[in-house]
Each structure stands twice: as structure tokens, then as C-alpha cells.
C-alpha positions as a printed Julia matrix, in Angstrom:
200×3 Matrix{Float64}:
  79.64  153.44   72.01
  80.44  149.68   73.76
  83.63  148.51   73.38
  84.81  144.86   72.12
  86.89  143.29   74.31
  88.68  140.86   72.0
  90.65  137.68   73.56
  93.55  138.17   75.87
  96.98  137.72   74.87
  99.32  135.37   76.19
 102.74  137.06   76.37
 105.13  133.85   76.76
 108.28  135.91   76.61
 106.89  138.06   78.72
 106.78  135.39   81.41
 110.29  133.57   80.53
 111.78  136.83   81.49
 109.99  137.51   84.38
 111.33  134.14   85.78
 114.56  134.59   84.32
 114.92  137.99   86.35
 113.88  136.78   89.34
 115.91  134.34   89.73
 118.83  136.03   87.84
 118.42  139.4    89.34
 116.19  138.39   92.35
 113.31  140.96   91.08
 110.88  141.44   88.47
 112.09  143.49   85.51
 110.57  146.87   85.34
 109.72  146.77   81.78
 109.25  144.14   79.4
 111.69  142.72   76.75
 112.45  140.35   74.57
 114.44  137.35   75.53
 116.96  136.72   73.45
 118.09  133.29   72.88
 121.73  133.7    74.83
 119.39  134.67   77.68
 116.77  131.62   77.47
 119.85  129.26   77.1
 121.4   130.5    80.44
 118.2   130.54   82.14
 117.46  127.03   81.3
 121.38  126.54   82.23
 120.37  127.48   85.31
 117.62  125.87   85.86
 119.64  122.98   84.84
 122.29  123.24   87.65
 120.12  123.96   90.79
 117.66  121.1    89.56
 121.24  118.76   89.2
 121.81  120.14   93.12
 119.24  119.46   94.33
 118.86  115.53   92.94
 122.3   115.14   94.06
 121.15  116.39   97.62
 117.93  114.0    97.44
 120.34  111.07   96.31
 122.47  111.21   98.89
 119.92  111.94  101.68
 118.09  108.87  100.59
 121.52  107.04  100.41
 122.03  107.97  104.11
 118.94  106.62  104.95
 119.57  103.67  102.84
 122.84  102.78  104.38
 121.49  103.88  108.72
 118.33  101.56  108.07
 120.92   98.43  106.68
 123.1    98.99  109.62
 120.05   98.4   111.94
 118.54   95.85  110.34
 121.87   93.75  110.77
 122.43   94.86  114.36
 118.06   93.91  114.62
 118.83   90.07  113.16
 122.0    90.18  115.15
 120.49   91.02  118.49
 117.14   88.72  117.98
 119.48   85.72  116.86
 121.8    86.14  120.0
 118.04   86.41  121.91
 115.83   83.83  120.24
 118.37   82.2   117.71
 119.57   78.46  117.6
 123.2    78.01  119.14
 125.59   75.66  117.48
 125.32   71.87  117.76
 128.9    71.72  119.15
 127.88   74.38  121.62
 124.12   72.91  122.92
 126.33   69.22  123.4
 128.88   70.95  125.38
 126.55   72.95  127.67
 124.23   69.49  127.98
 127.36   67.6   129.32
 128.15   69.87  131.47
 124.64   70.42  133.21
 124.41   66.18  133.16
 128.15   66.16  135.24
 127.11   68.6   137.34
 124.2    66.79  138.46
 126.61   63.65  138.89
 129.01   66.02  140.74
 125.88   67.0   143.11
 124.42   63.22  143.68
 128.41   61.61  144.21
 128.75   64.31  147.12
 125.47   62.81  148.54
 125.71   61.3   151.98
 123.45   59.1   150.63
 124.68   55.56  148.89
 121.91   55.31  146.14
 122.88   58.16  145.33
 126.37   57.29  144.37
 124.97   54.42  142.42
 123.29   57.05  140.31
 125.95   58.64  139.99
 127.88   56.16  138.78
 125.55   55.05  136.53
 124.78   58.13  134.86
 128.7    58.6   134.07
 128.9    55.38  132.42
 125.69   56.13  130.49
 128.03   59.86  129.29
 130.95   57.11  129.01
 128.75   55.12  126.12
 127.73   58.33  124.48
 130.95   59.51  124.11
 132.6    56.19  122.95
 129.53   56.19  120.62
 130.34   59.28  119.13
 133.97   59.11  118.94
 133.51   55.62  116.33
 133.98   53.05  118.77
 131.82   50.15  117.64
 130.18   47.36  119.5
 126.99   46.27  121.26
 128.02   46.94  124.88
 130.78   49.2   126.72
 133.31   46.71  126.93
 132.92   46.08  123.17
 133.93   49.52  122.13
 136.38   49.6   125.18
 138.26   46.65  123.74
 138.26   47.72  120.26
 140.01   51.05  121.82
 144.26   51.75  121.63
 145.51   53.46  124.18
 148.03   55.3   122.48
 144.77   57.4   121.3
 143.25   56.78  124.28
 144.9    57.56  127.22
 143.05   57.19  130.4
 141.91   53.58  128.88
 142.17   52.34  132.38
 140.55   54.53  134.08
 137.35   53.66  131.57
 137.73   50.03  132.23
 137.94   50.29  136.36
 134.95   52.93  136.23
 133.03   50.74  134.15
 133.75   47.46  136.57
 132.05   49.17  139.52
 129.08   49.76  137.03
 129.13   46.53  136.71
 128.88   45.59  139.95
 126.35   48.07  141.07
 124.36   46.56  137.69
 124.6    42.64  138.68
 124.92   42.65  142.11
 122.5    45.54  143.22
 122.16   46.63  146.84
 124.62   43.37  147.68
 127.31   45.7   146.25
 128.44   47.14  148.94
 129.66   50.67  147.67
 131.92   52.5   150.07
 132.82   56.05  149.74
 136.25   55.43  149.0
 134.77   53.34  146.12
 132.37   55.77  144.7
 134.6    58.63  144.5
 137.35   56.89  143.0
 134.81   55.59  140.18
 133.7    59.17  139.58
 137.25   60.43  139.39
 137.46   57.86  136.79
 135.36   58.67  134.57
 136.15   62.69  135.01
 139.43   61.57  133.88
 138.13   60.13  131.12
 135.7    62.72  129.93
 138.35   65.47  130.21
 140.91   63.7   127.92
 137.95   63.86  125.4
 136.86   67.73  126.48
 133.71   66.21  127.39
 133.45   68.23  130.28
């Protein structure tokens, strides 16, 4: 006679306390039983805690990562900004006068006299700039010179002689005769000048 398989049974307290066991007990039970409600509460209790752990150990391992990939991204935009960056305005001036007076420095030691001139020239052209900049008004040198004090402006003098042999290399051209003795006291002048200011 055939037997009638009817449909299989689905034993869900059968598989809570498998799982509970085995991770209880660490193995399977050898018989089944019913769970009982004290034991489906700690199960799930425990379930609970090493689920808690673990987040906890994913939160802060992500924090970590978090807080290593900030620190690189500043020390990144710190490195390409000391690499490719602007540099301050105060900065790119200073570094700008200092390449244009050495260049005056190199073309006053010159054995050469047209040299000199250019020299000289070029330092008054720093010497307008800088009166320029400092608020001294007027359509020439010798306007903002004379509109000058020289209780704030000390070497005063020294702009007005350095700015005479200008001058004369200006109006007179190669008929100035400009002697060494001349040229380097102009120059000296004007250094004077330019490092009462920290232009230089």
C-alpha cells in the first residue's frame, strides 16, 4: 500500500534552540526542546550585545579612517599650497625689491659708466615707488620729497643728493661726467634710504 507523504513541518523552536546552543553551548543540542521564553530572551540578549560590539568596532574603525584621511588631506593642501600656492603680497614685494637691488648692486660694480647711470636710475625709479607707496603725494620726486619731514624721515638727505645726480645724468646725459667716486656715493644713498624703509 503507497504511502502519503503529507507537507513537511517547520519546527521554528526547533531551530531557535539550535542557534541558541550553539552559540550558548558552542554545539548542537542532542535532543530537541522547547525554548522557553527566559531562554529566547537571553538568546536575543545575546545577540543583542555581540551585534552592539561589533557596531562599536565598525564605528570606530571607520572613525580612524575618518580622522588618518583628514590629517592627509590637510598635510595634501598644505604641501601643494607651499608648492603651487600664491605667497603673500607683502612677501612677492619684498622678494621683487630685492632681486631689482641686486641687479643695481651688479650694474654699480660695473667697470663700465653706462652702467652706473643705470644704476642710478633704476634706484631712483625704487625711490618713487616707495615714496609712492608710503603717501607721499606729488607729480615728480622732488614733489613728494618736499612734502616729506624728516623727523619721519630720516635719511631725507640722502634722498635729495641721490636724486640730484639723477638729475644730472637725466638733463645733462653723457656731458655728465659720472666718476666712480660719484656713482657709488649715489648708490649708497639711496641704500640708505631704502633700508630706513626695509625696502631692501
Amino acid at each position: 500500500m503507497a504511502t502519503t507523504t503529507g507537507p513537511v513541518q517547520f519546527n521554528i523552536s526547533y531551530v531557535f534552540n539550535l542557534i541558541y546552543h550553539l552559540f550558548v553551548t558552542g554545539a548542537a543540542p542532542k535532543v530537541a526542546s522547547t525554548l522557553s521564553y527566559s531562554n529566547l530572551t537571553a538568546f536575543a540578549s545575546t545577540i543583542w550585545f555581540w551585534v552592539s560590539v561589533l557596531a562599536y568596532l565598525i564605528s570606530l574603525g571607520l572613525i580612524g579612517i575618518l580622522v588618518y584621511y583628514s590629517i592627509r588631506l590637510k598635510q595634501t593642501e598644505e604641501e601643494m599650497q607651499a608648492k603651487f600656492g600664491t605667497i603673500p603680497e607683502e612677501v612677492a614685494h619684498e622678494q621683487v625689491e630685492h632681486a631689482r637691488w641686486k641687479r643695481i648692486r651688479e650694474l654699480i660694480e660695473s667697470s663700465q659708466q653706462n652702467d652706473w647711470r643705470a644704476a642710478i636710475i633704476e634706484a631712483d625709479i625704487m625711490l618713487d615707488e616707495m615714496l609712492t607707496r608710503l603717501g607721499y603725494i606729488g607729480a615728480s620726486i622732488g614733489d613728494k620729497l618736499k612734502t616729506a619731514n624728516q623727523s619721519h624721515f630720516q635719511t631725507l638727505q640722502d634722498a635729495w643728493a641721490a636724486h640730484k645726480v639723477r638729475n644730472d645724468i637725466a638733463h645733462q646725459g653723457t656731458a655728465f661726467e659720472l666718476s666712480p667716486n660719484i656713482a657709488y656715493r649715489a648708490i649708497g644713498q639711496y641704500e640708505n634710504v631704502f633700508r630706513e624703509f626695509n625696502e631692501i
